[in-house]
Structure formats: C-alpha cells, structure tokens
N, C-alpha and C positions, 0 to 999 in steps of 0.2 A: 174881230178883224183888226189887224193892224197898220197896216197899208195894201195899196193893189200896184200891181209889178208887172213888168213885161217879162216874160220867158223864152228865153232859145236853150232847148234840149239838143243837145251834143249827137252826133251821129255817135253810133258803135264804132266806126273806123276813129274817131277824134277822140273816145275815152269815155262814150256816152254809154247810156241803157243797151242793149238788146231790144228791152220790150216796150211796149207803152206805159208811161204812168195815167194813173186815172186820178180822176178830181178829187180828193182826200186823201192822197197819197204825202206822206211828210217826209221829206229828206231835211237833212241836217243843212243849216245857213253859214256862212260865213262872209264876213264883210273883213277889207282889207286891210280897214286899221286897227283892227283888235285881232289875238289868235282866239279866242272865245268862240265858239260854236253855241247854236242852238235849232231846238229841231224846229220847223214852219210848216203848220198846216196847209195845203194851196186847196184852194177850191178854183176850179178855172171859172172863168166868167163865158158863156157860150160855148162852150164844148162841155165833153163827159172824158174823151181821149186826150194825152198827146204823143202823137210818135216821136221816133228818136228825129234831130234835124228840123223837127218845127218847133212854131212859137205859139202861146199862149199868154193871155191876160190871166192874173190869176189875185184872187184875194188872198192874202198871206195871214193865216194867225201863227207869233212867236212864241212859243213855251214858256220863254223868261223874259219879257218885256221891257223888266227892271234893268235888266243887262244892258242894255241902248239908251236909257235912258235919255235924252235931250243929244244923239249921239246920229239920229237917220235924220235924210231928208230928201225931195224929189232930184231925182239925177245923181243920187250914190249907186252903185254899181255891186254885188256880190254876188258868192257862188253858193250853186246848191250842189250838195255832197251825198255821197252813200260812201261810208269809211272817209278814206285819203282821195277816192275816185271823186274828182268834179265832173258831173254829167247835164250841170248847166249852168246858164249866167242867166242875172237878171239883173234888171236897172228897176227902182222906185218912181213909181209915176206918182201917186199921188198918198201925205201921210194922213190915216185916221184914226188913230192912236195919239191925243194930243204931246204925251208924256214922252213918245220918241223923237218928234220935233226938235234940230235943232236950231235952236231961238239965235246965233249966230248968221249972217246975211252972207256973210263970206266963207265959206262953206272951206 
C-alpha cells in the first residue's frame, strides 16, 4: 500500500461508470502536475462495492512508485481514469509509502 484516499465515483450522467467497481479493481491515476499515468490498485477500506455517485475510503497501491517519487502528499487531489474517461476524483489522506513523501512543507 501506498497511501489511503478518499473517493467520489462520478455519476454515468457526469462521465462516470455504469456499474460498480469492486474493491480490487485498478483504474489508471493521474495527478495534475505531471501527464504521467499509472495504474492504482484500490482496495476499499469497509465496503466490497462502490456505485457510481458515492464515496469510498480506499488503500491505493501504485504500479510505479518510482514515478512520484518525493512528489505526493496528504491534500494533493487526482483523477482515476479508464482510457481519457475520468470516472473519479480522489484526494490523499494519509502517505504510507515513505519514498512518495514530499519532504517540502509548502506544498
């Protein structure tokens, strides 16, 4: 795990799912200061479901870690993708990946 995150899944009408994702499900991440993608494991924290339009706590693991390097930290904000489709946002609550940390105060 690399950090845990809040989630809000996109209504279908807003650009979201259809269906529900389930806790294992990995869409592609994107954070706003880099074009760099990668795909993030979620495991939700107290759920198995989430429909489109709700929110979820979720443990994230990132494919490429190295990529962020000292680069995340709690209260950066990005999107979870399937293609070009963003079908959710999520903010960083808390980092436990020390290596994504970034050691900067002023964010």
């Amino acid at each position: 795990m690399d950090f845990i995150a809040q989630l809000k899944y996109r209504t279908h009408e807003d650009g979201g799912r259809k269906t529900p994702a389930c806790s294992g499900y990995k869409p592609r991440l994107k954070f706003a200061f880099t074009d760099v993608q990668t795909f993030g494991l979620q495991t939700f924290i107290d759920k198995d479901w989430v429909y489109p339009g709700e929110e979820v706590t979720a443990k994230i693991k990132i494919s490429d870690p190295e990529l962020f390097a000292g680069q995340l930290y709690p209260g950066i904000e990005f999107e979870l993708r399937e293609s070009a489709r963003i079908i959710a946002t999520g903010v960083i609550l808390m980092i436990v990946n020390s290596m994504l940390n970034k050691t900067n105060a002023y964010h």
